[in-house]
C-alpha positions in Angstrom: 40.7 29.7 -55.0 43.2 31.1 -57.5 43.1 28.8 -61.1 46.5 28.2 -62.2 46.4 27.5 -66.0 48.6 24.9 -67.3 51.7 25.4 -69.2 50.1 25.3 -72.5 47.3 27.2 -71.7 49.7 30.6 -71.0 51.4 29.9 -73.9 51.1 33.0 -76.3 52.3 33.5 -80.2 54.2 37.3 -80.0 54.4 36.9 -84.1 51.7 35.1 -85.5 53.2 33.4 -88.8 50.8 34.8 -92.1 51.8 31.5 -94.1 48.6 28.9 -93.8 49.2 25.9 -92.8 47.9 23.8 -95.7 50.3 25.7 -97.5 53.8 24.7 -95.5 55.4 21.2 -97.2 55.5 18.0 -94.4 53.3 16.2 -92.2 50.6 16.2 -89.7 52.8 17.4 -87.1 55.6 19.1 -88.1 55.8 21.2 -91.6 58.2 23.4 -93.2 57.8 27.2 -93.5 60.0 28.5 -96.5 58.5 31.9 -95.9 60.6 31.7 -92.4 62.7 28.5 -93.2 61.6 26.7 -90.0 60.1 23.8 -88.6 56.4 24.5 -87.3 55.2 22.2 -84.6 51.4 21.5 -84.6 50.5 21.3 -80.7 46.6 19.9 -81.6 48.4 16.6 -82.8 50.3 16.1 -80.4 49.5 14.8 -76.5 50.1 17.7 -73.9 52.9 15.7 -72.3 54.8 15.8 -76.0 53.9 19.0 -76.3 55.2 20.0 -73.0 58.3 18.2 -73.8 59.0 19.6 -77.1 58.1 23.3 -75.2 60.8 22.4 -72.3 63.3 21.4 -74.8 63.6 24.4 -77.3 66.9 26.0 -77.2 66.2 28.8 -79.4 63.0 30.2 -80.5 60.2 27.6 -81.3 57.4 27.9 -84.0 54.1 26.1 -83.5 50.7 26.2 -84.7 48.7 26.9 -81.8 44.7 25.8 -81.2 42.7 27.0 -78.2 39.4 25.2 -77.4 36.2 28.0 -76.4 37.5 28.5 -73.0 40.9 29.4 -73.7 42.3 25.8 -73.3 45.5 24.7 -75.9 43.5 22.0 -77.7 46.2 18.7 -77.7 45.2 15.1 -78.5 43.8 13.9 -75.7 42.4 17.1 -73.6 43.6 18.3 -69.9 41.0 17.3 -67.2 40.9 20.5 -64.9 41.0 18.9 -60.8 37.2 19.8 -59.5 37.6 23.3 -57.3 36.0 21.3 -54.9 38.3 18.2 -54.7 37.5 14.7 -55.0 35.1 12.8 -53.4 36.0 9.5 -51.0 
């Protein structure tokens, strides 16, 4: 059975911002960069469908602060429940 990883999951960072987060001026989910004078998006405070949306939506490039659980998983607010390779049970 092939795993297909979700959206966020595949998500990669080509160039990884070197300003720390506690650093950049705004909130718990979006803060300013003036290194880069942009918006960063924190994905781990957000639910994956937000963060899905926010992905979808981008016009132009999009910075985010990215989390992965042990396993590789995009860490979101509520976490993604991977189907059973075997299916469900009746």
């Amino acid at each position: 059975m092939t795993k297909n990883p979700d959206m966020l999951d595949r998500l990669q960072i080509s160039v990884p911002c070197s300003t720390d987060w506690d650093q950049m001026t705004g909130k718990d989910r979006i803060r300013y960069c003036g290194e880069c004078s942009r918006d960063v998006y924190d994905i781990s405070r957000m639910t994956r469908n937000e963060a899905k949306a926010l992905i979808s939506s981008a016009t132009s490039r999009l910075c985010v602060r990215l989390i992965r659980d042990e396993d590789g998983s995009t860490l979101t607010e509520e976490p993604f429940i991977r189907p059973h390779p075997a299916g469900r049970k009746a």
